[in-house]
TORTOR-746795 format. One line per 5 residues: number of its first residue (from 1); their letters; for each residue z, y, x negated of N, C-alpha, C. Coordinates in pm, whole numbers. Layout:
BEGIN
NUM	a	Z/Y/X/Z/Y/X/Z/Y/X ~ ... .
***
This chain:
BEGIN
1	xxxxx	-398/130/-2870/-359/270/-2890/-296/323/-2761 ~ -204/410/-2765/-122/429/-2616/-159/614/-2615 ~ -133/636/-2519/-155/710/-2419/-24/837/-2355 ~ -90/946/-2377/31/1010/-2305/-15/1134/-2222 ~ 111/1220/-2157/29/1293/-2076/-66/1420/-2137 .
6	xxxxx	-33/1425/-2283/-86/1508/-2324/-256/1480/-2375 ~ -272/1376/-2340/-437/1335/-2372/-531/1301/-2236 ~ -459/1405/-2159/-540/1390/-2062/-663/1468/-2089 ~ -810/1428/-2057/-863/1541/-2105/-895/1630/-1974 ~ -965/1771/-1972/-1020/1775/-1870/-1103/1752/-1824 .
11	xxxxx	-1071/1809/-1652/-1095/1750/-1541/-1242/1828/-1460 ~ -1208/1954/-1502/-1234/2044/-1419/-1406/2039/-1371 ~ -1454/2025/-1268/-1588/2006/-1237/-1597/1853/-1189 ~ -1483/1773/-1185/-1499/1597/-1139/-1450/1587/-953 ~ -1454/1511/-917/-1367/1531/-826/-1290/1350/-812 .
16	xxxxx	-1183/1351/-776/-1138/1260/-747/-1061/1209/-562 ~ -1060/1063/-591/-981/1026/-453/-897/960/-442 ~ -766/1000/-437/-626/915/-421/-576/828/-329 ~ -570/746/-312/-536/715/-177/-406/670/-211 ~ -296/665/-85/-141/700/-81/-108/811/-182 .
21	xxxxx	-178/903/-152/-147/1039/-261/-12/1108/-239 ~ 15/1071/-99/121/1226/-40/266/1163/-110 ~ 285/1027/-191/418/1018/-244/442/929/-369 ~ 532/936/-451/582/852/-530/481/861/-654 ~ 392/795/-670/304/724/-771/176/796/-755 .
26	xxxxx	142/798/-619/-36/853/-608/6/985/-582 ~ 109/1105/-555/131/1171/-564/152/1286/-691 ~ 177/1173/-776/183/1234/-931/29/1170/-1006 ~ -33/1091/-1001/-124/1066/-1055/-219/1205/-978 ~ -214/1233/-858/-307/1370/-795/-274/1467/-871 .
31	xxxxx	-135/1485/-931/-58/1607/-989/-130/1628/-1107 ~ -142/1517/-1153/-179/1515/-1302/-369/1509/-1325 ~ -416/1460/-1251/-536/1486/-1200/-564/1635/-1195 ~ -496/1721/-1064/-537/1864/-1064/-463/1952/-1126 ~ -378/1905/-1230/-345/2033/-1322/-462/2044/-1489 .
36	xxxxx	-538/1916/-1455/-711/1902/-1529/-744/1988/-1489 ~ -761/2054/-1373/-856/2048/-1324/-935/2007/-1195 ~ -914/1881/-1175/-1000/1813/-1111/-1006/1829/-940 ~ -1079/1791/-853/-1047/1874/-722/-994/1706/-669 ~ -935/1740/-588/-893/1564/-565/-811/1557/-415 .
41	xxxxx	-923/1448/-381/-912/1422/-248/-783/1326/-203 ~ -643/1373/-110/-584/1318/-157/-576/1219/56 ~ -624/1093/-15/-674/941/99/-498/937/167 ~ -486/980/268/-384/913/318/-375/897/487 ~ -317/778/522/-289/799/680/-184/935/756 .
46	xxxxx	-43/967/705/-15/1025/765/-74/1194/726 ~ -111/1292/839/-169/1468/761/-35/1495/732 ~ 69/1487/810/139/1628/757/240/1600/664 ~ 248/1458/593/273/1404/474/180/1456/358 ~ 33/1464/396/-25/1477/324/-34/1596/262 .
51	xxxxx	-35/1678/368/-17/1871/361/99/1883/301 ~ 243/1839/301/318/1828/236/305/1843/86 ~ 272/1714/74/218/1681/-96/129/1774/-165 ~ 6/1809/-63/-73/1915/-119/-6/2069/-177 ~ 124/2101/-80/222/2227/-75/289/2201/-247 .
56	xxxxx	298/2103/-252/405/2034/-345/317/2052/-466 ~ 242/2001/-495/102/2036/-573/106/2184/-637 ~ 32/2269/-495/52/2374/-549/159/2451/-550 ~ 260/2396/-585/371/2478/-593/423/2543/-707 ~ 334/2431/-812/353/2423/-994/221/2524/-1040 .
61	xxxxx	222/2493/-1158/92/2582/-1200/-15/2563/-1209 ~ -47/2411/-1138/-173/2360/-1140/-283/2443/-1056 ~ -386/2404/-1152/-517/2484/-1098/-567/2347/-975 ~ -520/2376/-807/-486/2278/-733/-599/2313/-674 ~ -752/2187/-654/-870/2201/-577/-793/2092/-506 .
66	xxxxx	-776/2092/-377/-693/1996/-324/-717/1975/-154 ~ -760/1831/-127/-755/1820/38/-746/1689/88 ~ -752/1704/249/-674/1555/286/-787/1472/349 ~ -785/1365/376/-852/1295/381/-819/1156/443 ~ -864/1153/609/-764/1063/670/-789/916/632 .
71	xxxxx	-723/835/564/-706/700/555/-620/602/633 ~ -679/519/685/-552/384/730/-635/293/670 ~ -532/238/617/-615/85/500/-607/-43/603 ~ -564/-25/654/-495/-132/764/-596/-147/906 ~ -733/-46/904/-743/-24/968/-922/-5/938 .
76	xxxxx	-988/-130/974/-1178/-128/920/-1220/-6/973 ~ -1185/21/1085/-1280/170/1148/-1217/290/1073 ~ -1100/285/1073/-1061/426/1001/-1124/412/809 ~ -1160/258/766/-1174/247/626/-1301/327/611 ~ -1412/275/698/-1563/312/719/-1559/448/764 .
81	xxxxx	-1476/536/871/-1507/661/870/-1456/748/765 ~ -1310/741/659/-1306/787/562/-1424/721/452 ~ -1431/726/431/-1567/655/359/-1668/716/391 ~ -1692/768/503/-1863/812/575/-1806/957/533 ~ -1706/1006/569/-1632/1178/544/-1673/1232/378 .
86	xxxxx	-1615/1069/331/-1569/1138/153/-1717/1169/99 ~ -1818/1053/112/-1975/1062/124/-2044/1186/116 ~ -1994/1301/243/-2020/1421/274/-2019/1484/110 ~ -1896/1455/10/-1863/1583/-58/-1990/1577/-197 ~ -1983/1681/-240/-2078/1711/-355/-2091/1575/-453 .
91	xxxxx	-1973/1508/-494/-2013/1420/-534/-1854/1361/-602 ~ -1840/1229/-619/-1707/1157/-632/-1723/1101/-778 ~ -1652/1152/-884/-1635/1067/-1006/-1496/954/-1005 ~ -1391/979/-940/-1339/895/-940/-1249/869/-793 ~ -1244/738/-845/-1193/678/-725/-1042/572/-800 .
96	xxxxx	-890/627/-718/-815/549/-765/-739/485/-648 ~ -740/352/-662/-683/290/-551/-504/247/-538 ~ -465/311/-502/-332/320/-516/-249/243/-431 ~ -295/346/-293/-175/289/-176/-141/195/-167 ~ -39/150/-91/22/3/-92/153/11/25 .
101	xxxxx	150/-128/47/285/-169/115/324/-266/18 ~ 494/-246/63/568/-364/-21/683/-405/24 ~ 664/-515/102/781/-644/158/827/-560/292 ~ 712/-547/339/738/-494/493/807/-641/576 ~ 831/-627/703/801/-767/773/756/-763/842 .
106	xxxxx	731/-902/885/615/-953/892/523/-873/1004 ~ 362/-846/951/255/-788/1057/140/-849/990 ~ 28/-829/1101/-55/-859/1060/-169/-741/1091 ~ -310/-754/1029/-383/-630/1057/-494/-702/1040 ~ -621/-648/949/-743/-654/928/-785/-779/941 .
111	xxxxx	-862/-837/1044/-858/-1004/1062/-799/-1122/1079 ~ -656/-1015/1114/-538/-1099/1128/-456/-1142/1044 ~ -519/-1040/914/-464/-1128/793/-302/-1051/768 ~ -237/-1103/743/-57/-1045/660/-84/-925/637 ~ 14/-845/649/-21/-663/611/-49/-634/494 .
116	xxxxx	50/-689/393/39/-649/240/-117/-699/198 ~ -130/-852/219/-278/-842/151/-390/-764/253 ~ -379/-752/347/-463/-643/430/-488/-516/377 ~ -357/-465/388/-399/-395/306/-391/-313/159 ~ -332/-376/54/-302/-388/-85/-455/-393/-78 .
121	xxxxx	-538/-515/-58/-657/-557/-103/-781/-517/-9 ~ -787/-614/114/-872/-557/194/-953/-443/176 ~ -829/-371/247/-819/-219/326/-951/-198/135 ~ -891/-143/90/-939/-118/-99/-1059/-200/-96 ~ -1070/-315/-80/-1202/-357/-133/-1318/-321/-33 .
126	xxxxx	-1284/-311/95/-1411/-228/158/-1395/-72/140 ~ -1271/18/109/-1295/140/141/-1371/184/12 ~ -1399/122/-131/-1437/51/-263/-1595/27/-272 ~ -1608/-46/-183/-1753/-74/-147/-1813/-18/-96 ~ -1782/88/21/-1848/177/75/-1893/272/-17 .
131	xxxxx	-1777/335/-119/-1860/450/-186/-1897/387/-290 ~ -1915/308/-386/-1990/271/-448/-2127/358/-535 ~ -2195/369/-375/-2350/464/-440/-2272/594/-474 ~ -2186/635/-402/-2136/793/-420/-2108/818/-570 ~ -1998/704/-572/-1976/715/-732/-2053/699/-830 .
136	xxxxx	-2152/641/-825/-2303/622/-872/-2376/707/-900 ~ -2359/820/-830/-2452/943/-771/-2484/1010/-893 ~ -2365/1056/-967/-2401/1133/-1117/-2352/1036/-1232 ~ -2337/959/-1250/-2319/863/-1394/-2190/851/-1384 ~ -2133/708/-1430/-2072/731/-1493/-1893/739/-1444 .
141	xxxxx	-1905/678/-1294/-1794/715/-1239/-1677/572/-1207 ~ -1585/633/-1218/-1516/484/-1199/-1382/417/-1107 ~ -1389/305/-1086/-1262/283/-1003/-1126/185/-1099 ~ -1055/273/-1003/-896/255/-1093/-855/157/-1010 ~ -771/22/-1007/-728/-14/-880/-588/-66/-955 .
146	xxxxx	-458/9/-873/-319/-2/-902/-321/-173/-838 ~ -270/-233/-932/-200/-394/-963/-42/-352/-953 ~ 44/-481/-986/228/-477/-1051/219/-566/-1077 ~ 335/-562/-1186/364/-709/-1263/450/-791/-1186 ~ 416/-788/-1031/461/-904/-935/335/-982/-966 .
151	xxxxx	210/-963/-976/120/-1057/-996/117/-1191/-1080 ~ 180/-1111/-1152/258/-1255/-1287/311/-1362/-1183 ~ 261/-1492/-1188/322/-1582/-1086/283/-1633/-981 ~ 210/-1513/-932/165/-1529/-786/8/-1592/-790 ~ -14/-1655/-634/-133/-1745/-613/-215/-1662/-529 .
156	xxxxx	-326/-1726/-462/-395/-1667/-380/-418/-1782/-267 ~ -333/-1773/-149/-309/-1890/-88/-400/-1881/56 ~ -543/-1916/55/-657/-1895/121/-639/-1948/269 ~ -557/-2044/299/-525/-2082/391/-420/-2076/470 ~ -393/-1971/413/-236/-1864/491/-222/-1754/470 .
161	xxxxx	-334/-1658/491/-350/-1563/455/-246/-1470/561 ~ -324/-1543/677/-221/-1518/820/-104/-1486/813 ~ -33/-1604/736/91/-1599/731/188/-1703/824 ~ 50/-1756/916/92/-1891/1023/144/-1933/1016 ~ 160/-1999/845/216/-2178/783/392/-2104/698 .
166	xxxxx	394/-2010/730/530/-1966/685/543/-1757/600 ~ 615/-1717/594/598/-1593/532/720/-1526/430 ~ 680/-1514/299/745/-1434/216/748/-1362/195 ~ 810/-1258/188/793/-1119/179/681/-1080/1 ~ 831/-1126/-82/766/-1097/-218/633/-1243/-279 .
171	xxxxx	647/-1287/-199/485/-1423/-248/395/-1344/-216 ~ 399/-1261/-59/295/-1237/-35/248/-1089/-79 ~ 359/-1003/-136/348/-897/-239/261/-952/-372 ~ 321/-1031/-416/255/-1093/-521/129/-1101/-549 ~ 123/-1163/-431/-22/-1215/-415/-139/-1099/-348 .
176	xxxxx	-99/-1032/-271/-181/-919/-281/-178/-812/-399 ~ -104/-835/-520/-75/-782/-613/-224/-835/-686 ~ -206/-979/-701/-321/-1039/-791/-493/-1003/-715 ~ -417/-1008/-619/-598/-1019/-583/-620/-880/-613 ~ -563/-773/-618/-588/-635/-641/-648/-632/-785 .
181	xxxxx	-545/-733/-897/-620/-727/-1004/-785/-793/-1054 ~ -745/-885/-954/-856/-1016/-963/-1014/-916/-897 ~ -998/-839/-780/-1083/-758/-763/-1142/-681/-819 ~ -1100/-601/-889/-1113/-490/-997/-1177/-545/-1135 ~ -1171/-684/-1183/-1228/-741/-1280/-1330/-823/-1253 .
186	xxxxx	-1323/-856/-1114/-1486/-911/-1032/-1601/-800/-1030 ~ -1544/-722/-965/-1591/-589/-960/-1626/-524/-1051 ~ -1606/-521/-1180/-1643/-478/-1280/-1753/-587/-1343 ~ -1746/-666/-1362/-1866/-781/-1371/-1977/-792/-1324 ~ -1977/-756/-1178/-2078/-766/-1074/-2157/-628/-1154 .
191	xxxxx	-2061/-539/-1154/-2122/-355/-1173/-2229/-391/-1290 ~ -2155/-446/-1379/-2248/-499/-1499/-2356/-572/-1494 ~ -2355/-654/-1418/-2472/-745/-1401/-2561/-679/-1330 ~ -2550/-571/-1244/-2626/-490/-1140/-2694/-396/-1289 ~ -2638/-356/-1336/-2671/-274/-1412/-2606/-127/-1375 .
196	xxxxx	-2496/-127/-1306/-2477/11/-1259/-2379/78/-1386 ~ -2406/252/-1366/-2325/297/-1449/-2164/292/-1372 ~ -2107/266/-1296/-1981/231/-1270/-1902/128/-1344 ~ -1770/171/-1370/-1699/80/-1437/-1564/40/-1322 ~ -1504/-51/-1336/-1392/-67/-1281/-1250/-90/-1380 .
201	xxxxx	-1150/-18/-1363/-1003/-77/-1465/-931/-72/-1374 ~ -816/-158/-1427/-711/-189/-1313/-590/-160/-1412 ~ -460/-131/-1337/-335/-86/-1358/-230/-136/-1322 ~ -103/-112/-1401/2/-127/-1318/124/-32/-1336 ~ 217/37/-1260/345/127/-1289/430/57/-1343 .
206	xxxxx	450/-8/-1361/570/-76/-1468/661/-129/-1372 ~ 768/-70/-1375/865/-77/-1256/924/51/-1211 ~ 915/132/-1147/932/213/-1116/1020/277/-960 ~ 1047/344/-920/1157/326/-846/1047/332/-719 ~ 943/381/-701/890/408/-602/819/281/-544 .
211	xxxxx	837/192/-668/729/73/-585/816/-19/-546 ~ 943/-50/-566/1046/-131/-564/1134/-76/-431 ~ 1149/-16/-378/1275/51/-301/1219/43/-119 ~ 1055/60/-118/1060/55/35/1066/-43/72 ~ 1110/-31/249/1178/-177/304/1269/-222/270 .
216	xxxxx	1348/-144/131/1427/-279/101/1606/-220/163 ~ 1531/-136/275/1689/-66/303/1793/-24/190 ~ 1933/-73/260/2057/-16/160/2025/-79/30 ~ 2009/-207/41/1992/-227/-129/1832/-168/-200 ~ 1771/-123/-92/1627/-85/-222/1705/59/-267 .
221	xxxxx	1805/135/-203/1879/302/-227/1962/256/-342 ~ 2084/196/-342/2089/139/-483/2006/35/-585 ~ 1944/-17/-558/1870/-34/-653/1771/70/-745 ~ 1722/125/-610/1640/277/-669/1684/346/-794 ~ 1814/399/-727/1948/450/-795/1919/407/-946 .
226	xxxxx	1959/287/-934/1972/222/-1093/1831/217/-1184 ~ 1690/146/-1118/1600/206/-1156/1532/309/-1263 ~ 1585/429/-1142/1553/565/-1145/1609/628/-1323 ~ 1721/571/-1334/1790/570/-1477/1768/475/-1546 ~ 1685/386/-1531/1725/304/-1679/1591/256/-1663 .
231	xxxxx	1475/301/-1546/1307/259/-1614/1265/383/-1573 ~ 1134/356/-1540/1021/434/-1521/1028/541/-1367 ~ 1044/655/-1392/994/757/-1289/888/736/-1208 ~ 817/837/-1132/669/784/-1070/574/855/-1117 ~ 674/997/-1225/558/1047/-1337/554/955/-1399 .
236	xxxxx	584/855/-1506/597/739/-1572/506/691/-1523 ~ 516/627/-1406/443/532/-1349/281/553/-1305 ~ 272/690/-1281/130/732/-1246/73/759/-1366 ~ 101/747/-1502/38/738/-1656/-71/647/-1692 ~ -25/508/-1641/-100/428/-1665/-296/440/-1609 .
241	xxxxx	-268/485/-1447/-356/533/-1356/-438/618/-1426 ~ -354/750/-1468/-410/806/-1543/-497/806/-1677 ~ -449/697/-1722/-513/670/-1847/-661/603/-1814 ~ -678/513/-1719/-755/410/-1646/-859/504/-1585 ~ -854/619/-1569/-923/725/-1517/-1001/817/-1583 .
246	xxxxx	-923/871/-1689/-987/951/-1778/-959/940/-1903 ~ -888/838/-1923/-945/819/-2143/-1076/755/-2141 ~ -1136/864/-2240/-1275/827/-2235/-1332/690/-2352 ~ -1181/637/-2416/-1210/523/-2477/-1210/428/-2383 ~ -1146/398/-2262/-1119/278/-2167/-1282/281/-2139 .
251	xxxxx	-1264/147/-2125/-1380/35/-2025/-1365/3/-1915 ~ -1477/-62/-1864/-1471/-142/-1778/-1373/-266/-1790 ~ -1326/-315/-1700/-1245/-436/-1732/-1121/-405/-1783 ~ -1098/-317/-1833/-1000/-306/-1877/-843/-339/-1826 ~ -762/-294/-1859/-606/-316/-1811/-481/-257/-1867 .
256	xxxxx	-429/-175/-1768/-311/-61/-1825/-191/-103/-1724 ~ -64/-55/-1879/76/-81/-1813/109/47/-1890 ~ 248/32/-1868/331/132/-1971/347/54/-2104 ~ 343/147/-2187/339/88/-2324/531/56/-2378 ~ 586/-47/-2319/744/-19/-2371/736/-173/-2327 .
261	xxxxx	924/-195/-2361/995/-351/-2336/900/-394/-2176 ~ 803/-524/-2236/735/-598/-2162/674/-513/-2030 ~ 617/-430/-2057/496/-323/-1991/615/-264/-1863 ~ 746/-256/-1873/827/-233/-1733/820/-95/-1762 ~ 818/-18/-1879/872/109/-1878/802/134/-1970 .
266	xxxxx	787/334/-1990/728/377/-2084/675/529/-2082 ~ 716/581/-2156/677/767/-2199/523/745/-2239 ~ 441/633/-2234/311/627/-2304/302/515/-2215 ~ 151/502/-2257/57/417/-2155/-14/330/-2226 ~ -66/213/-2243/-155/121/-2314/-212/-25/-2236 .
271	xxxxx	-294/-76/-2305/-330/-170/-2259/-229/-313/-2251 ~ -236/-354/-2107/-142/-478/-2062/-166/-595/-2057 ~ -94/-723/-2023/-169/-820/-2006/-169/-888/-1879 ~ -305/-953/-1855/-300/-1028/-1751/-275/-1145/-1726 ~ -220/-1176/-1605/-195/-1348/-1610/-326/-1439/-1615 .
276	xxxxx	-294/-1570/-1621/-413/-1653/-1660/-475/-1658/-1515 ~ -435/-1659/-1387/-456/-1661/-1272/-564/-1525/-1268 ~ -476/-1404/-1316/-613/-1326/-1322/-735/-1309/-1380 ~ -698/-1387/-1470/-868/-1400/-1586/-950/-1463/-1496 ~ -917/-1610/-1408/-990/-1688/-1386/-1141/-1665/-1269 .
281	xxxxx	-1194/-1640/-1334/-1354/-1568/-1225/-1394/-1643/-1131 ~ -1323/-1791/-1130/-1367/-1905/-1037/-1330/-1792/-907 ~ -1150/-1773/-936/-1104/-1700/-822/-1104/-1656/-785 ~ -1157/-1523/-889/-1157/-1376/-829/-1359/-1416/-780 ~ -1431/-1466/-789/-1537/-1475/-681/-1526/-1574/-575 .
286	xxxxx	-1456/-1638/-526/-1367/-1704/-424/-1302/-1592/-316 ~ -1240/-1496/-417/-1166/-1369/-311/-1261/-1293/-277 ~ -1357/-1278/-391/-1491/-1168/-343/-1547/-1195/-217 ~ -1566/-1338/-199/-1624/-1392/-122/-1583/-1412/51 ~ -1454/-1448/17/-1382/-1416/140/-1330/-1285/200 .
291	xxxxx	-1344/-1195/147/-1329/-1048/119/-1432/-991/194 ~ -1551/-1012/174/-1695/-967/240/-1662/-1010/390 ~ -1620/-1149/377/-1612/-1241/550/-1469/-1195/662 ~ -1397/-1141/546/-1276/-1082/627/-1316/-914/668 ~ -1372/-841/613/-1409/-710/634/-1505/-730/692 .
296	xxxxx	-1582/-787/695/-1787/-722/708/-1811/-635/583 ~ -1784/-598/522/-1814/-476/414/-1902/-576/291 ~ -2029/-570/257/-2061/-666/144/-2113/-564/56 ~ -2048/-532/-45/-2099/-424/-149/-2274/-461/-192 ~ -2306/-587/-179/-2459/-635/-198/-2460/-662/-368 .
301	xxxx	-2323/-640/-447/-2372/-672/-582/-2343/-802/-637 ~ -2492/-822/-738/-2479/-996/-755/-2391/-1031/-862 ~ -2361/-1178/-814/-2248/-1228/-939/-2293/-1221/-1049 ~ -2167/-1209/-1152/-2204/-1210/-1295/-2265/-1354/-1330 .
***
């Protein structure tokens, strides 16, 4: 069954946390979040990007409970003190993991590992684990974690995480693409076996101009260009998120694209598919595992 913006239900009395809120994708999923209602914390590294976005927000008619909230994903101490901050607030129903890099070159960050899976995944799976109990706190609360259908394809290449033995821009997009999904369906398993009321669903924007265009200089501006007309917007694209958040039919485990020609595009939202790489639980508790040893962060929940 698909999804649109008009079934959002409300929000009002939840609070949520965006992270890369101040543009593109997590910027409109916040939009659509606090015109619920909902008060929503919007996770980002740069403030006056962020204050920006918040201006932008309320600029429309949304009933905007709205604030910033310093994030660097890239960055374990800044993951753990946003995390210790968000903790502070009355209480967190949702949590959507958004931010992202895509086909930067080459850096490295959190353990040395490549930027994109640093922080696509990383950065997310400890800032994820930390609140955990928060989301816990009143029933019932859940995490969203933005995937792309770059994952289709891609491996999880444990012994080059670095990037030492050679570096691709889009492999290693890819691949922090999958483990984003592969996380989110570990993670939801574990929740289950713990017995917690938390669920986890994972997402993806289709193709959209906002996830395709940075880094990619003059050609990501025309490409954008073309995009921008003939798929998905980053209202488009923040639908899926949305759906993964608050349709109160979704599950745990679950999985959202845009509902159109092969999940790239779509005025509606529905359930997507995953590659066989992502089903496989061998892997995604393989990444869990190395995940804990690359952060320090061990959420403490047991395998399914």
């Amino acid at each position: 069954m698909s999804f649109a913006y008009s079934d959002i239900p409300e929000q009002t009395g939840r609070t949520a946390i965006v992270t890369g809120a101040n543009t593109g994708i997590g910027l409109e999923i916040a939009r659509g979040l606090a015109r619920k209602g909902a008060r929503v914390l919007l996770a980002c590294r740069d403030a006056d990007k962020a204050n920006e976005a918040i201006e932008d927000i309320r600029s429309g008619p949304e009933r905007a409970d709205l604030a910033f909230l310093h994030l660097d994903l890239a960055n374990i101490a800044s993951v753990r003190q946003a995390a210790e901050e968000a903790s502070h607030e009355e209480r967190i129903d949702l949590l959507i993991d958004n931010a992202g890099v895509m086909m930067p070159p080459l850096s490295t960050a959190t353990a040395g590992c490549e930027l994109q899976f640093a922080v696509n995944h990383l950065g997310h799976f400890a800032f994820t684990s930390l609140l955990l109990h928060k989301l816990a706190q009143d029933g019932g609360g859940r995490v969203v974690v933005q995937s792309s259908l770059a994952h289709r394809g891609a491996g999880i290449d444990f012994d080059n995480l670095d990037a030492a033995k050679g570096y691709s821009k889009t492999q290693f997009y890819g691949q922090s693409k999958l483990a984003n999904l592969l996380f989110a369906k570990e993670l939801d398993r574990r929740l289950r076996a713990s017995g917690s009321s938390v669920s986890a669903i994972a997402c993806h924007p289709g193709i959209a101009q906002t996830e395709l265009t940075r880094h990619l200089g003059m050609l990501g501006g025309v490409f954008g260009s073309l995009v921008g007309v003939v798929l998905n917007s980053a209202a488009d694209g923040a639908l899926p998120a949305l759906q993964a958040a608050t349709d109160p039919e979704a599950e745990g485990g679950d999985y959202y694209g845009p509902y159109g020609f092969r999940e790239m595009s779509g005025k509606r939202s529905g359930r997507a598919v995953a590659s066989t790489k992502a089903r496989n639980e061998a892997l995604a508790k393989r990444l869990w595992d190395r995940s804990v040893e690359l952060t320090g962060v061990d959420p403490d929940l047991p395998a399914a």
